[in-house]
N, C-alpha and C positions, 0 to 999 in steps of 0.2 A: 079197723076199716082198711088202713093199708095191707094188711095180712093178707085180706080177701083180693084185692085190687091188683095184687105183683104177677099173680100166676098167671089172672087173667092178659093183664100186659105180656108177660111173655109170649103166652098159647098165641097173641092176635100177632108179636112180633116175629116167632120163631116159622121156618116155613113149617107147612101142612106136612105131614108125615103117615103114611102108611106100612102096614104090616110090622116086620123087627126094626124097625124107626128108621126106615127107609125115607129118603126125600121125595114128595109128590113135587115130578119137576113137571107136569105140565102145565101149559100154554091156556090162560084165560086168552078170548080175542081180542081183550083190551090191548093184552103183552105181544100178541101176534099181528097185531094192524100195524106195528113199523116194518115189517116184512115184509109188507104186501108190494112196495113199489122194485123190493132188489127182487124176488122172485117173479114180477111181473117181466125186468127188464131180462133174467135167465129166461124163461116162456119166448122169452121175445128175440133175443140173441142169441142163443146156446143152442136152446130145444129147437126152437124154427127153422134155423137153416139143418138142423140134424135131419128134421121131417121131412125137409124140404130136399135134399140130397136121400133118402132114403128109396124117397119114394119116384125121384127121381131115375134112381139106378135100374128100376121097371119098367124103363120104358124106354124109347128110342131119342130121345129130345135130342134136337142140331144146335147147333151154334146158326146154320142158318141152312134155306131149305126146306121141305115141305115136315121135316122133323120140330125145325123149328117155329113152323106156324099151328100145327097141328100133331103134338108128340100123341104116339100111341102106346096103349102096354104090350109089354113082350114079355114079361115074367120073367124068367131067370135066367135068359139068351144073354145078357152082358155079364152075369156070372161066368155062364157054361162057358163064354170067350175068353173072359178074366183068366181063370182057371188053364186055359190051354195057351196060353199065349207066354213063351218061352222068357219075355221078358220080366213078366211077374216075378217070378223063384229069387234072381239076381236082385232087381228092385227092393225085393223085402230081405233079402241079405246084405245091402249093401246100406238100407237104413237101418235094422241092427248093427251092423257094424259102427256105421258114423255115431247113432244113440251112445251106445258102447262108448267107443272112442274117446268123443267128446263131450258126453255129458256124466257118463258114469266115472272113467278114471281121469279123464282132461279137467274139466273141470272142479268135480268135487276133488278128489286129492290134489290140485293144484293149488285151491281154493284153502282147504282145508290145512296144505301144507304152508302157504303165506300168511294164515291165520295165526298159526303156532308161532312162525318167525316174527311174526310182525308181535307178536305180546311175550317174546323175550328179547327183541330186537332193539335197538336206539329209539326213540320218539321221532329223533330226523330222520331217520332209515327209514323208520314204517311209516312214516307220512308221505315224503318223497315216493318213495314206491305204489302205496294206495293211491296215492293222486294217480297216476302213470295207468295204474289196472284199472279204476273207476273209470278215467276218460274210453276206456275202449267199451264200457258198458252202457257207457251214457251217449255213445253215437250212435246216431239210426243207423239202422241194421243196414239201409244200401248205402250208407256211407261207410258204413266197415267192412261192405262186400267190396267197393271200390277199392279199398286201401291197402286191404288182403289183395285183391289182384295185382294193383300195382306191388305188391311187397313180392311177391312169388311169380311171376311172369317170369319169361325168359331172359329180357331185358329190365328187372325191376328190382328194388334194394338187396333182395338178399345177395344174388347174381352178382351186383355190384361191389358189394361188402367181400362176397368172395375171392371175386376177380382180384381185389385187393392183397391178395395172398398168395396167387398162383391157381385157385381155385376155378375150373371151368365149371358152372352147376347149370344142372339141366334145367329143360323150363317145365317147374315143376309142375305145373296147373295140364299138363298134359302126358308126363312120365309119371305122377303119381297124383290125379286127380283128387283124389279120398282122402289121402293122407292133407293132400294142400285143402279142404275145405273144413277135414276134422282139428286142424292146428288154426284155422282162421275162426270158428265158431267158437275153440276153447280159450283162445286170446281174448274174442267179444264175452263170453260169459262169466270166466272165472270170477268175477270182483261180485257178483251176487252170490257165489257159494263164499267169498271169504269173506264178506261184510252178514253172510250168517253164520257163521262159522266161530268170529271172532266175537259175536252178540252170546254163542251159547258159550265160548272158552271163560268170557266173564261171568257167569251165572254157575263155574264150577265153584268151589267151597274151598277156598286158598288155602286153609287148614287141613283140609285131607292131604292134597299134595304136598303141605308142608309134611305132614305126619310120615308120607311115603319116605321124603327125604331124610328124616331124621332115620327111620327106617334100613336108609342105605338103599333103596329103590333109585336108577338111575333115570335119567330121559327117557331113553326108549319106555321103561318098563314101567313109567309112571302114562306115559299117554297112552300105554297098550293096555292096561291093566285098573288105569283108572278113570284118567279125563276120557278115553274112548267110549267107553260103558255107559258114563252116567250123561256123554251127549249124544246115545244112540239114538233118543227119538228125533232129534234135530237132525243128524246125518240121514237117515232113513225117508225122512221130510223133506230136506233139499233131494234127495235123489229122485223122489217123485217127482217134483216140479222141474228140475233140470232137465228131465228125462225125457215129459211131456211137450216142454217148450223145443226140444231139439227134437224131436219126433218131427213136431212143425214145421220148422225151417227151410223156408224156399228163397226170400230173397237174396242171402249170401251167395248160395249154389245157385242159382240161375246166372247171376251177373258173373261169378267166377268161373265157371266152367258150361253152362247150360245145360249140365246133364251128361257132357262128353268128356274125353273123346269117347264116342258109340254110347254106349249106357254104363259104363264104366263110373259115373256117379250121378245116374241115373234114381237117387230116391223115390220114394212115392208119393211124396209131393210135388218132385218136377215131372215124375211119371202124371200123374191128375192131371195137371195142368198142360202137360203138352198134348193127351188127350182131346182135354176136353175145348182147350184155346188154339191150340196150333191145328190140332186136325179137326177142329169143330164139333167132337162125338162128345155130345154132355151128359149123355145118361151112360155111359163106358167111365168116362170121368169120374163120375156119382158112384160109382161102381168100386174102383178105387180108392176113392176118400173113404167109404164105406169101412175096405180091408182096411187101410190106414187107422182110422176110428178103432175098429176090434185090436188091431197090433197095439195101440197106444191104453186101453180095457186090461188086455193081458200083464201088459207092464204095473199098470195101477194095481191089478190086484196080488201080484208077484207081490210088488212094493208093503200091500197093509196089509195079506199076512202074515209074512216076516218079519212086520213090526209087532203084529199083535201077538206072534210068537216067542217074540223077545220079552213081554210084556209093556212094549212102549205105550198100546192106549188098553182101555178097559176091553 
């Protein structure tokens, strides 16, 4: 009796299988009804204001005015304007660049690099230090736009710290606007790239690396050639989302510079927003976030090609 009895228990325990014993991974509604409320809240938060700014960008809507009581469509005139308007081209070069900057080598190799120190480093080293980078991750964001300006103003710590030497330093927030807000967003981020950073360096196999060393494989050529490799999908991972969230990024740069001097860090997020709040043009605005939306598309999918070329996912 039990002979007959085992197979059947496993067939009922094992999952369902199709074709060369492939897994049937779908979704009975029983399995799929705890989704229902975080996709409702996506439909509700993500999707709707996407809709909602889409179809915004067709038409003339004010901030206030007779656009504002009664917008009308205009099709693709806030494009046709987007497109001519000299400011664009700069805007979307200068948040590439800031992306770049600060999220791709400020952050991740920053991040990536105090991950490695910090797990060959003292325990009081890398503690002390981790504390110091968390605190600048774990301040609201206008509170580390604040702190960044007082640090880099003309009259503010670094200035000070210089002066201390003989050092006259310019007031950076207006000699190099870009550079002072891509060093102030890499200072707030970095402790999320190396609190991931240092989650994937423990999940490497301490036995390969030993193996490298016995090997005669040195520092360099063990993180280039081994721990790099087997934590590509993790590196590839944090650069999307650092990526994405610096794309973002308007309260730093507004309180730090407002965009100036002229449009010199001028992103397309403070671009939007001075739009569509300072001169009241909310379907020009809409217009914007739009380009915004597609530039931050292109990056995503830069991102999982390259990873699926690597063969990081299936």
């Amino acid at each position: 009796m039990s002979t007959t009895l085992a197979p059947q228990q496993d067939r009922r325990a094992s999952p369902r299988r199709r074709g060369h014993g492939r897994v049937d991974m779908r979704l009975s509604p029983t399995r799929a009804l705890p989704l229902v409320p975080a996709v409702g809240l996506l439909l509700v938060f993500l999707a709707g204001p996407i809709v909602w700014a889409t179809v915004g960008s067709f038409t003339d809507r004010a901030l206030t005015g007779v656009g504002a009581a009664k917008p009308e469509f205009i099709g693709l005139d806030n494009y046709a304007r987007l497109f001519t308007d000299p400011v664009l081209p700069l805007s979307i070069l200068l948040t590439v660049v800031f992306v770049i900057g600060s999220a791709i080598v400020g952050q991740n190799i920053l991040g990536l690099l105090l991950a490695v120190l910090f797990r060959a480093g003292s325990r009081a080293v890398a503690g002390t230090v981790g504390v110091l980078v968390v605190t600048a991750w774990v301040l609201p964001e206008i509170v580390a736009a604040f702190v960044g300006y007082a640090f880099l103003s003309a009259d503010g710590t670094l200035n000070g710290a210089l002066s201390l030497v003989g050092i006259e330093g310019p007031n950076w927030l207006y000699a190099l606007p870009l550079l002072a807000i891509i060093l102030a967003n890499t200072w707030r981020g970095t402790a999320f790239s190396m609190m991931i950073y240092r989650a994937a360096l423990d999940d490497v196999p301490p036995e390969v690396t030993e193996s490298a060393m016995i090997d005669g494989a040195g520092t360099w050529n063990r993180l280039r050639y081994i721990t790099l490799p087997m934590i590509s999908g993790t590196i590839f991972t944090n650069l999307l989302l650092t990526t994405l969230q610096t794309l973002s990024v308007f309260t730093l740069i507004w309180v730090m510079t407002k965009g100036g001097p002229g449009d010199l860090s001028r992103t397309l997020p403070v671009l939007a927003y001075s739009e569509a709040f300072s001169f009241g043009d909310i379907g020009y605005g809409n217009a914007i976030a739009i380009v915004m939306l597609a530039l931050g598309a292109v990056f995503s999918i830069a991102y999982v090609v390259s990873l699926r070329r690597r063969g990081g996912v299936a």
